[in-house]
PQR file of N, CA, C, O and H, with PARSE charges and radii, in Angstrom:
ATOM      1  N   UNK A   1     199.076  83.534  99.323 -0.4000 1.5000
ATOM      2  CA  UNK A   1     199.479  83.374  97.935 -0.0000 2.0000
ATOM      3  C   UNK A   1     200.992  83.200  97.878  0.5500 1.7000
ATOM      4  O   UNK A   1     201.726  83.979  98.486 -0.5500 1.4000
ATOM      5  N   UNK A   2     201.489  82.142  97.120 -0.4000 1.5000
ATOM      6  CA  UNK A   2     202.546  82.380  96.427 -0.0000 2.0000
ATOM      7  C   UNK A   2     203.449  82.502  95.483  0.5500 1.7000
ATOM      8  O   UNK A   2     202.985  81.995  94.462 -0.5500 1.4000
ATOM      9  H   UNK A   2     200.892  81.509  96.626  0.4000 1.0000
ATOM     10  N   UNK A   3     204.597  82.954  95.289 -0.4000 1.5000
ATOM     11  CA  UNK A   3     204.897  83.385  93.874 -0.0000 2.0000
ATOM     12  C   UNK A   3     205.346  81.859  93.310  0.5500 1.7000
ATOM     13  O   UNK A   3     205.606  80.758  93.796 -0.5500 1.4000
ATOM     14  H   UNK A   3     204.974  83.366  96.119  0.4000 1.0000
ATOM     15  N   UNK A   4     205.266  82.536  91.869 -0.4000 1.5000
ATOM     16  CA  UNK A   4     205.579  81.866  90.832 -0.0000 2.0000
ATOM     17  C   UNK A   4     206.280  82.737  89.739  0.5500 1.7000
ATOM     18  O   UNK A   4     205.854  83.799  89.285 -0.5500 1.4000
ATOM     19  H   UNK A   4     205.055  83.430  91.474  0.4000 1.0000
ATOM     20  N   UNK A   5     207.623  81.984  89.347 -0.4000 1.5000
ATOM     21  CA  UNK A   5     207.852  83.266  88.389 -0.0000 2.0000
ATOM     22  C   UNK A   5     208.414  84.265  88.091  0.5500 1.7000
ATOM     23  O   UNK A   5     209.357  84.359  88.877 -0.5500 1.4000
ATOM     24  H   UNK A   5     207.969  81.121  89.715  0.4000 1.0000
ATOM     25  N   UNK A   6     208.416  85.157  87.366 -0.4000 1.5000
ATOM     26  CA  UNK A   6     208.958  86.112  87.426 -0.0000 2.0000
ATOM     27  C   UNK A   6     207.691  87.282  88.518  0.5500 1.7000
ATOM     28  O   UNK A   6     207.376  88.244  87.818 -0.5500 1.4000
ATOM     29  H   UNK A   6     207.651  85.081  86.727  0.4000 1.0000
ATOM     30  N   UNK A   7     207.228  87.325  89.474 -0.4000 1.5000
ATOM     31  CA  UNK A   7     206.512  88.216  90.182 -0.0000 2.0000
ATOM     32  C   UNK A   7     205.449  87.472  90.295  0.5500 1.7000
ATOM     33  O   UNK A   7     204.818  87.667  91.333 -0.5500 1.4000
ATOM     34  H   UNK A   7     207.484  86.543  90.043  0.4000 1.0000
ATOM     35  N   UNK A   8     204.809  86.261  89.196 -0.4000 1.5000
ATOM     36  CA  UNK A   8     203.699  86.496  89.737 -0.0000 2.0000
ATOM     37  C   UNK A   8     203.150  85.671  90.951  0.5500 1.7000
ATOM     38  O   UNK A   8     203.943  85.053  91.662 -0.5500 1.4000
ATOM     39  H   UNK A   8     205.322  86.103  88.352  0.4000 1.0000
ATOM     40  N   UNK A   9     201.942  85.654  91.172 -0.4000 1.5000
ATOM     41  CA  UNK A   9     201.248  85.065  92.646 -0.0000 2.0000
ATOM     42  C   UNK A   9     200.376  84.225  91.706  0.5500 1.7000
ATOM     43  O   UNK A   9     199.956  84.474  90.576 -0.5500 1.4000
ATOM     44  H   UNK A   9     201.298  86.155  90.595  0.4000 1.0000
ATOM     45  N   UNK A  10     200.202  82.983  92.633 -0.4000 1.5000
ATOM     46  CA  UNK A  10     198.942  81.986  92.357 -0.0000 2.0000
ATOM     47  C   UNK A  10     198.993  81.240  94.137  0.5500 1.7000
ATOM     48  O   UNK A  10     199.766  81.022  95.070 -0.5500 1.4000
ATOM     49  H   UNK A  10     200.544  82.781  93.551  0.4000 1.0000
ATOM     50  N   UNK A  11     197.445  81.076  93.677 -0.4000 1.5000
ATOM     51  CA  UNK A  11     197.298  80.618  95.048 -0.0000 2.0000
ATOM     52  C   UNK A  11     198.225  78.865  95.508  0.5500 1.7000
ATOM     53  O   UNK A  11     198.475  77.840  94.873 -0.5500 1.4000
ATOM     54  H   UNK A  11     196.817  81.252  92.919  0.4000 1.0000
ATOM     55  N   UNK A  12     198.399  79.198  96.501 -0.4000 1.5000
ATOM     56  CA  UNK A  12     198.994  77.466  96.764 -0.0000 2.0000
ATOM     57  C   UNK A  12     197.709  76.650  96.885  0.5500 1.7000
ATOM     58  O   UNK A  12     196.623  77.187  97.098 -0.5500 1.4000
ATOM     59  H   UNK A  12     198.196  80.031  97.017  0.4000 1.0000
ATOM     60  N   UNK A  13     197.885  75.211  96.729 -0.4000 1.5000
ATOM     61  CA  UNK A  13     197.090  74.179  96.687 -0.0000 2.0000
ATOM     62  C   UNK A  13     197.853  73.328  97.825  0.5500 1.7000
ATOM     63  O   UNK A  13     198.970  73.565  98.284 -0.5500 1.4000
ATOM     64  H   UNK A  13     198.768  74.774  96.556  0.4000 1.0000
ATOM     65  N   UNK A  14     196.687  71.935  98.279 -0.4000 1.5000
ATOM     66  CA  UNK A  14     197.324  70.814  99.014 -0.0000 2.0000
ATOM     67  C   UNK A  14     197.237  70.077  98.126  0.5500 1.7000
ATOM     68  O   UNK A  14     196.371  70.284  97.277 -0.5500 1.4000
ATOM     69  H   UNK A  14     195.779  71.743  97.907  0.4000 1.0000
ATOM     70  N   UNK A  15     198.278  68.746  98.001 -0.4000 1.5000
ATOM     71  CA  UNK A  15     198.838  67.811  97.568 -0.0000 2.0000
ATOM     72  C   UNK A  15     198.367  66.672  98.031  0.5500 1.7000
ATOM     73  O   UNK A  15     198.953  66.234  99.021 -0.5500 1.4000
ATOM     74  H   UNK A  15     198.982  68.578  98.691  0.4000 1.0000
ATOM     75  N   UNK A  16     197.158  65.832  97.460 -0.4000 1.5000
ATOM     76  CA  UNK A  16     197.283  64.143  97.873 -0.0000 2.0000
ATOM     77  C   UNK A  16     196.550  64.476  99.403  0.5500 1.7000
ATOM     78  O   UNK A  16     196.980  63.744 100.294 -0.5500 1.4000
ATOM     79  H   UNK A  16     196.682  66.188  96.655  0.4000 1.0000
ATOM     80  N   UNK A  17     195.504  65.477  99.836 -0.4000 1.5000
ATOM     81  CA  UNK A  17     195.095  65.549 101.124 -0.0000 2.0000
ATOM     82  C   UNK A  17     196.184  65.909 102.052  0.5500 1.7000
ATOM     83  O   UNK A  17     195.839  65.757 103.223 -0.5500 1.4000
ATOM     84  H   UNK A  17     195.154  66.072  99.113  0.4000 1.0000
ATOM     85  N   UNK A  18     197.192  66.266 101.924 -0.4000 1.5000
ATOM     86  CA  UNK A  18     198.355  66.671 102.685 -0.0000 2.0000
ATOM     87  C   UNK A  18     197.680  67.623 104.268  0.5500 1.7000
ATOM     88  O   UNK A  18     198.197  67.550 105.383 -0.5500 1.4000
ATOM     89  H   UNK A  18     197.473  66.389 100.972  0.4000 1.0000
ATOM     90  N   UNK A  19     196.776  68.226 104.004 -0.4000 1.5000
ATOM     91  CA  UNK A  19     195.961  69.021 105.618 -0.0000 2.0000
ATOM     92  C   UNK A  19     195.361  68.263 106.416  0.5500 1.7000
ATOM     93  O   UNK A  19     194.891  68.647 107.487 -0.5500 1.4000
ATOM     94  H   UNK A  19     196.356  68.286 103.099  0.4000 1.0000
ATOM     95  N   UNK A  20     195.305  67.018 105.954 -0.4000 1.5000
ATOM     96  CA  UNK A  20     194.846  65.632 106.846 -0.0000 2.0000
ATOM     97  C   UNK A  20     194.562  64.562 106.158  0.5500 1.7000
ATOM     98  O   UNK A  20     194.306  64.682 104.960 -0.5500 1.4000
ATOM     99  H   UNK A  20     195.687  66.706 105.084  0.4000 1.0000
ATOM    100  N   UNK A  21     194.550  63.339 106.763 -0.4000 1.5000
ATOM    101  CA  UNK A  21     194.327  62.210 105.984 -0.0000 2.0000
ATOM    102  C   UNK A  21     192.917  61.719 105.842  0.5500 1.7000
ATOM    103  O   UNK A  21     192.180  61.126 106.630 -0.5500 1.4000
ATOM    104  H   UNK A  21     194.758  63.242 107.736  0.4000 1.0000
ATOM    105  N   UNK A  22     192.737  62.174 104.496 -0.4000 1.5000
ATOM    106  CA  UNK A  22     191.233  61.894 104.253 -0.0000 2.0000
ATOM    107  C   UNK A  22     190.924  60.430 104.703  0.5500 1.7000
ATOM    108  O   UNK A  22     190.305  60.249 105.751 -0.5500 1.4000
ATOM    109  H   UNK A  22     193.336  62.655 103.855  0.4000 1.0000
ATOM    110  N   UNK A  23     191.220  59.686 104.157 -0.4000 1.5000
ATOM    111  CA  UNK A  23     190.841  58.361 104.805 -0.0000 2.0000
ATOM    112  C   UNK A  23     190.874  58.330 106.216  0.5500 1.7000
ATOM    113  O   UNK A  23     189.817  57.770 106.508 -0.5500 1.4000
ATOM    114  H   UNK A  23     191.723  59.833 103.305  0.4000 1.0000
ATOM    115  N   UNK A  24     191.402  58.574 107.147 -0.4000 1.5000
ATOM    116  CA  UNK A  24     191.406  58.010 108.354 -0.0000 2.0000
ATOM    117  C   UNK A  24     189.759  59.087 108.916  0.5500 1.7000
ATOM    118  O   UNK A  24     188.811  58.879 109.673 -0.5500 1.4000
ATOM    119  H   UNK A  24     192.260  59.029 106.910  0.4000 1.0000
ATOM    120  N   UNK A  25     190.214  60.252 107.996 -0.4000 1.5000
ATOM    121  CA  UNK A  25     189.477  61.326 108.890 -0.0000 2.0000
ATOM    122  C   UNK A  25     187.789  60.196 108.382  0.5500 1.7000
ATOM    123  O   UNK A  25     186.999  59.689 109.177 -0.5500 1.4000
ATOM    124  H   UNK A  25     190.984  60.421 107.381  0.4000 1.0000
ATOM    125  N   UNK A  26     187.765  60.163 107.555 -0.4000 1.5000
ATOM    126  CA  UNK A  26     186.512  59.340 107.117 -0.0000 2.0000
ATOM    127  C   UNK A  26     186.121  58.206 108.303  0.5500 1.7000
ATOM    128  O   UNK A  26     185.078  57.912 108.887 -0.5500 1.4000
ATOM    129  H   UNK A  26     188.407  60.575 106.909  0.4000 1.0000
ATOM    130  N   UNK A  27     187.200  57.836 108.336 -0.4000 1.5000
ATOM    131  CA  UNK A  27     186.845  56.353 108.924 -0.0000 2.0000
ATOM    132  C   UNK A  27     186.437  56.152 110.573  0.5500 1.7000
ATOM    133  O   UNK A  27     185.784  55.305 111.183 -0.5500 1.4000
ATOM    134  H   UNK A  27     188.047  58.076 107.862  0.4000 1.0000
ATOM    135  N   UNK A  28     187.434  57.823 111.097 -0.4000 1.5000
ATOM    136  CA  UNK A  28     186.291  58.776 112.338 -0.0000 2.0000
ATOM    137  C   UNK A  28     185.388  58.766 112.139  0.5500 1.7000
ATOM    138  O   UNK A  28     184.709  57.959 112.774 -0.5500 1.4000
ATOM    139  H   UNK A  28     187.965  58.511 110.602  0.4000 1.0000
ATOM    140  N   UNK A  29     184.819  59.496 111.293 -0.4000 1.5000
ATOM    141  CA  UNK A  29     183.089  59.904 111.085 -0.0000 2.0000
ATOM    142  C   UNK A  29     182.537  58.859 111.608  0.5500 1.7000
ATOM    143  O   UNK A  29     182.017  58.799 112.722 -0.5500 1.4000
ATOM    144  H   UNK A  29     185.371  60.152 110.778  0.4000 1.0000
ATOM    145  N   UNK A  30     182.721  57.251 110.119 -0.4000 1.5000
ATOM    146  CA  UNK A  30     181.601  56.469 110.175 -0.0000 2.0000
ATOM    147  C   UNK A  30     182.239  55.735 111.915  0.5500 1.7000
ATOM    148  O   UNK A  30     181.195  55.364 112.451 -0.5500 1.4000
ATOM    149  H   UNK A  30     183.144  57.300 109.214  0.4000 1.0000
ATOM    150  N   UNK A  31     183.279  55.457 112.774 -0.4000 1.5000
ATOM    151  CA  UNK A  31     183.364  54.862 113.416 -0.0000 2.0000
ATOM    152  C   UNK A  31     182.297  55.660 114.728  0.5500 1.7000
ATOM    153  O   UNK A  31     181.478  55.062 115.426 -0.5500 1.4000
ATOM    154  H   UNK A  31     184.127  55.758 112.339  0.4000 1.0000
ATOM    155  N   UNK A  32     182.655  57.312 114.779 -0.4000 1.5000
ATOM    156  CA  UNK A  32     182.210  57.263 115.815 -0.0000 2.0000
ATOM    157  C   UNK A  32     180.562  58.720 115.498  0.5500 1.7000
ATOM    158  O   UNK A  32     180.443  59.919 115.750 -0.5500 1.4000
ATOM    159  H   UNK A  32     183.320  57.798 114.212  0.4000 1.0000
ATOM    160  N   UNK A  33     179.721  57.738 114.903 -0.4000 1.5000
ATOM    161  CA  UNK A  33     178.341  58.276 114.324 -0.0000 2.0000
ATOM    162  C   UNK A  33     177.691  57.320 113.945  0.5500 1.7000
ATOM    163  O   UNK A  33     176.508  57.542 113.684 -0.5500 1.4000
ATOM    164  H   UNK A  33     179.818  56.764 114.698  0.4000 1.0000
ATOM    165  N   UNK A  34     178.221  55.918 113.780 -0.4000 1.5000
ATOM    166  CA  UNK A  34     177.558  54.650 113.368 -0.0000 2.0000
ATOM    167  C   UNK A  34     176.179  54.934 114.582  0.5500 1.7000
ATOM    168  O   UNK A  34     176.484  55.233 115.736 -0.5500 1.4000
ATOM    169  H   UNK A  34     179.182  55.739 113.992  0.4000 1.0000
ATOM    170  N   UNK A  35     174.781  54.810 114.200 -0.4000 1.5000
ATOM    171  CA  UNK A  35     173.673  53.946 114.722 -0.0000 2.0000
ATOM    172  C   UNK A  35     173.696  52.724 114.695  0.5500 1.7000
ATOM    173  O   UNK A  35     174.376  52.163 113.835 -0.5500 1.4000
ATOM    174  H   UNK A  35     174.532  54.567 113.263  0.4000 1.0000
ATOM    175  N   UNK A  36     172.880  51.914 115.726 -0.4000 1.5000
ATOM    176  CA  UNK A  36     172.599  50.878 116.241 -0.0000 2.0000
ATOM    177  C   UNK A  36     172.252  49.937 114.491  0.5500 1.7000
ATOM    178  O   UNK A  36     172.964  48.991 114.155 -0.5500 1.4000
ATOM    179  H   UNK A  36     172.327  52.369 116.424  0.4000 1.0000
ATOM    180  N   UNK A  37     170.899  50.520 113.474 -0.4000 1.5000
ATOM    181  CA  UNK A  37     170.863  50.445 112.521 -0.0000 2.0000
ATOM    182  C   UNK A  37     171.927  50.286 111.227  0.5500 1.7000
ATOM    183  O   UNK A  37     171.680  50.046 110.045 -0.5500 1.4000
ATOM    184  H   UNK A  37     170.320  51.289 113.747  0.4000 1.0000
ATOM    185  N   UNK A  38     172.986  50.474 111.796 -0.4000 1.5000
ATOM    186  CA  UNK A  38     174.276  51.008 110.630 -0.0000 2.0000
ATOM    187  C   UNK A  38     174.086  52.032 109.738  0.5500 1.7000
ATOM    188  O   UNK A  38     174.765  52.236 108.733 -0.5500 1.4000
ATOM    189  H   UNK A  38     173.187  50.669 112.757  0.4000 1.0000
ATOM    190  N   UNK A  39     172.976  52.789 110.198 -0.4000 1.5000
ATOM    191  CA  UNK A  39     173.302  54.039 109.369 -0.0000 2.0000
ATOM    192  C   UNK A  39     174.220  55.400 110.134  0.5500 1.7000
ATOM    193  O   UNK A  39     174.137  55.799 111.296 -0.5500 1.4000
ATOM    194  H   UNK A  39     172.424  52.622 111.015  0.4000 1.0000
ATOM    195  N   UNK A  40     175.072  55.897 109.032 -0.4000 1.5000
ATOM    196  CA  UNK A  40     175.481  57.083 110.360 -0.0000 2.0000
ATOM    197  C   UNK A  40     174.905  58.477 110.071  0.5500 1.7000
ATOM    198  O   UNK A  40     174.401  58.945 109.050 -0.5500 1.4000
ATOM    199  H   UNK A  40     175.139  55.573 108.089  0.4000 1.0000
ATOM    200  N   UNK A  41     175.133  58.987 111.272 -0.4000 1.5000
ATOM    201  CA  UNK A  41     174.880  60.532 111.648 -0.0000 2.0000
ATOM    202  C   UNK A  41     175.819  61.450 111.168  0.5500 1.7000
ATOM    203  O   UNK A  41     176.975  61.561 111.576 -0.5500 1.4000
ATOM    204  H   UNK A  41     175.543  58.606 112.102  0.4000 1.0000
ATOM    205  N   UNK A  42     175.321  62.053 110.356 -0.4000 1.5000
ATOM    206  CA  UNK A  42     176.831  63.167 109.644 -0.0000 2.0000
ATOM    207  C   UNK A  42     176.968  64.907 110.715  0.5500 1.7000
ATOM    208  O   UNK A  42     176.295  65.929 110.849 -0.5500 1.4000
ATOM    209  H   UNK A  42     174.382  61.963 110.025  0.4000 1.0000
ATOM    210  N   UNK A  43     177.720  64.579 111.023 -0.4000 1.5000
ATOM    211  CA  UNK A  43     178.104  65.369 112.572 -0.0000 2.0000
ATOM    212  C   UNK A  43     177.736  67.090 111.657  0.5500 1.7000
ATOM    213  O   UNK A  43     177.858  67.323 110.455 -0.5500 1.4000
ATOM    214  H   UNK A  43     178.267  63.749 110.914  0.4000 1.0000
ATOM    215  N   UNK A  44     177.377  67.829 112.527 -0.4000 1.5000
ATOM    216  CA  UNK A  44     176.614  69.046 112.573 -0.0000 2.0000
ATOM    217  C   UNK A  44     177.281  69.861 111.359  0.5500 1.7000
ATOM    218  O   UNK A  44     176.917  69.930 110.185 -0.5500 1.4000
ATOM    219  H   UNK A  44     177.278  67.640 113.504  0.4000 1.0000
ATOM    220  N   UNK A  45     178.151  70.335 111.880 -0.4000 1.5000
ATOM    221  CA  UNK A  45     179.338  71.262 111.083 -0.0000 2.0000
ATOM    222  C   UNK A  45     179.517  70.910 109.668  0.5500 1.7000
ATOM    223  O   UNK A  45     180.016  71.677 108.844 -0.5500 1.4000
ATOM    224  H   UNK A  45     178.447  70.279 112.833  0.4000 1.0000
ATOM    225  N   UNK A  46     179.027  69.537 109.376 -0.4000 1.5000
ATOM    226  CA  UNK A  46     179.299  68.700 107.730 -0.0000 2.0000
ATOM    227  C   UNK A  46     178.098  69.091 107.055  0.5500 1.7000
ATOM    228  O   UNK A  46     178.216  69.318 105.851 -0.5500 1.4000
ATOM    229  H   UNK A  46     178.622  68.914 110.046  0.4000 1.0000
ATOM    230  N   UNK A  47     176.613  69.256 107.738 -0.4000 1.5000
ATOM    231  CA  UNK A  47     175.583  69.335 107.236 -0.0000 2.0000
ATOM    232  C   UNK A  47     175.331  70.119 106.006  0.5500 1.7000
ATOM    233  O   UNK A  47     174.748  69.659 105.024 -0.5500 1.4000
ATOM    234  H   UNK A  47     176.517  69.072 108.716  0.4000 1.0000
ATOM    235  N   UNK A  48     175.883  71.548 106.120 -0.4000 1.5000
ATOM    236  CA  UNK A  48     175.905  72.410 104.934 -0.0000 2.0000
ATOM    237  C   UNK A  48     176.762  71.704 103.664  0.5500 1.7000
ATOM    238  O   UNK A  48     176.308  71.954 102.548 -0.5500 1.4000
ATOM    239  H   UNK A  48     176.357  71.921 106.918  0.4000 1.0000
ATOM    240  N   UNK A  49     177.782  70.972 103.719 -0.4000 1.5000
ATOM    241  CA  UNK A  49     178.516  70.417 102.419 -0.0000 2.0000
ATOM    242  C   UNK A  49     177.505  69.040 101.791  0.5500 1.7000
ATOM    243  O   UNK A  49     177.502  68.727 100.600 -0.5500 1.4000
ATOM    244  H   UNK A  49     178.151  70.769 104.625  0.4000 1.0000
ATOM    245  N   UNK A  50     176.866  68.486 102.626 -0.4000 1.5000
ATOM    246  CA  UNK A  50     175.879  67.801 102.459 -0.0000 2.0000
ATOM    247  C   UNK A  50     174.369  67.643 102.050  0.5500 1.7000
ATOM    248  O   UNK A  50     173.546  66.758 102.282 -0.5500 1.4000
ATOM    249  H   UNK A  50     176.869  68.740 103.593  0.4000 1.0000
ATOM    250  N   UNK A  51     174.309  68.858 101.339 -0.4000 1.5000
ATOM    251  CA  UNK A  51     172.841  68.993 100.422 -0.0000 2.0000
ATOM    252  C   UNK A  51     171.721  68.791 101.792  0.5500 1.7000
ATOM    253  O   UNK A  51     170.633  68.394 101.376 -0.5500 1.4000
ATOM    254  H   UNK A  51     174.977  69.577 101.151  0.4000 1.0000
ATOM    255  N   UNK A  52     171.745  68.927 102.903 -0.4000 1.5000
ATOM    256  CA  UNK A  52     171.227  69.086 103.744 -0.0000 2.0000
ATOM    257  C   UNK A  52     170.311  67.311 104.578  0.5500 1.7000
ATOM    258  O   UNK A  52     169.192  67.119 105.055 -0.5500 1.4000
ATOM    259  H   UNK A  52     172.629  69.249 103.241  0.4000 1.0000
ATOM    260  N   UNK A  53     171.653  66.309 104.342 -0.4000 1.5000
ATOM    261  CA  UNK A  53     171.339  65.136 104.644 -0.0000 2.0000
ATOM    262  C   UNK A  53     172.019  65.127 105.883  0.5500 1.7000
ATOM    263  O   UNK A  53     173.219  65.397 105.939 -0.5500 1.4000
ATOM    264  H   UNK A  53     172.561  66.465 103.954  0.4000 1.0000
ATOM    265  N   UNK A  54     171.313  64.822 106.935 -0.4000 1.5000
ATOM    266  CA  UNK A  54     171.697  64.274 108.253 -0.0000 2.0000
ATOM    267  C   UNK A  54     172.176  62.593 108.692  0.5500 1.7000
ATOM    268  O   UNK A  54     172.694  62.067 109.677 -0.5500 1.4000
ATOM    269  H   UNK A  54     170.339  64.603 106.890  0.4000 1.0000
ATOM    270  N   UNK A  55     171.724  62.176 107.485 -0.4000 1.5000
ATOM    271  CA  UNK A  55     172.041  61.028 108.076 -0.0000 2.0000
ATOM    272  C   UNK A  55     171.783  60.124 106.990  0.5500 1.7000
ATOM    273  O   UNK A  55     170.673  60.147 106.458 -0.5500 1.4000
ATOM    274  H   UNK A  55     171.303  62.603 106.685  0.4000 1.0000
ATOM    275  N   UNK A  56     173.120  58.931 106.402 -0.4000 1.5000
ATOM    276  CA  UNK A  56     173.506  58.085 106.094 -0.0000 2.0000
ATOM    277  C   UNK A  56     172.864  56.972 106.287  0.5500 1.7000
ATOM    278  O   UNK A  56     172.779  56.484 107.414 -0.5500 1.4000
ATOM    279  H   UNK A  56     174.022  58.912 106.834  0.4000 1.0000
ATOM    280  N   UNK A  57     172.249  56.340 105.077 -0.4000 1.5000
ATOM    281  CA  UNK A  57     171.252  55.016 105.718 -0.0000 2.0000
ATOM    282  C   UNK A  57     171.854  54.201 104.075  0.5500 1.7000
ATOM    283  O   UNK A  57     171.942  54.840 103.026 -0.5500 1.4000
ATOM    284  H   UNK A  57     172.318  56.737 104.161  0.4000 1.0000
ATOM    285  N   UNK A  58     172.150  52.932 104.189 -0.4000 1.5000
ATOM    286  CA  UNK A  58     171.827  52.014 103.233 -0.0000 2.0000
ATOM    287  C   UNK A  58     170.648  51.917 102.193  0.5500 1.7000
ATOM    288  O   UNK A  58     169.566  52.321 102.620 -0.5500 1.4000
ATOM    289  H   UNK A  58     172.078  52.414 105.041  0.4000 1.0000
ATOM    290  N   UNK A  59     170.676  51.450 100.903 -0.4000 1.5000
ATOM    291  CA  UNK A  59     169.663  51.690 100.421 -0.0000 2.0000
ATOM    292  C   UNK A  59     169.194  49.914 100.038  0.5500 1.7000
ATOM    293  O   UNK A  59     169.818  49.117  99.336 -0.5500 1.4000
ATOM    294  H   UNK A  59     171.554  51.122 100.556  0.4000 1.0000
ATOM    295  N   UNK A  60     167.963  49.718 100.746 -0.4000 1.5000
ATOM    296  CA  UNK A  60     167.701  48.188 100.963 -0.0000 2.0000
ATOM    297  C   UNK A  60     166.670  48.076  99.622  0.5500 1.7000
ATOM    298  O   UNK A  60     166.153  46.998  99.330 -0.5500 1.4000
ATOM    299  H   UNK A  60     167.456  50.365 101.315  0.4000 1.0000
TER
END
């Protein structure tokens, strides 16, 4: 936490993705999880933020 103020505390925030670059970090995923199909594989650790989808497919 940090202050603000006369004493008080609020939590800090990141700025604009400032803890990494969302875009590039994205563009990991789909580069290296792409299937043969072009759908990708959403790597293990992501699964829980993901309503419990493993895997990225086009909708034909």
């Amino acid at each position: 936490m940090g202050k603000v103020g006369a004493g008080e505390k609020e939590f800090v925030h990141t700025l604009n993705s400032t803890a990494l670059a969302t875009s590039r970090t994205i563009v990991a995923i789909l580069e290296n999880n792409q299937l043969e199909d072009g759908s990708v594989k959403i790597p293990e650790p992501l699964w829980d933020y993901m309503n419990g989808k493993k895997v990225l497919a086009s909708e034909k």
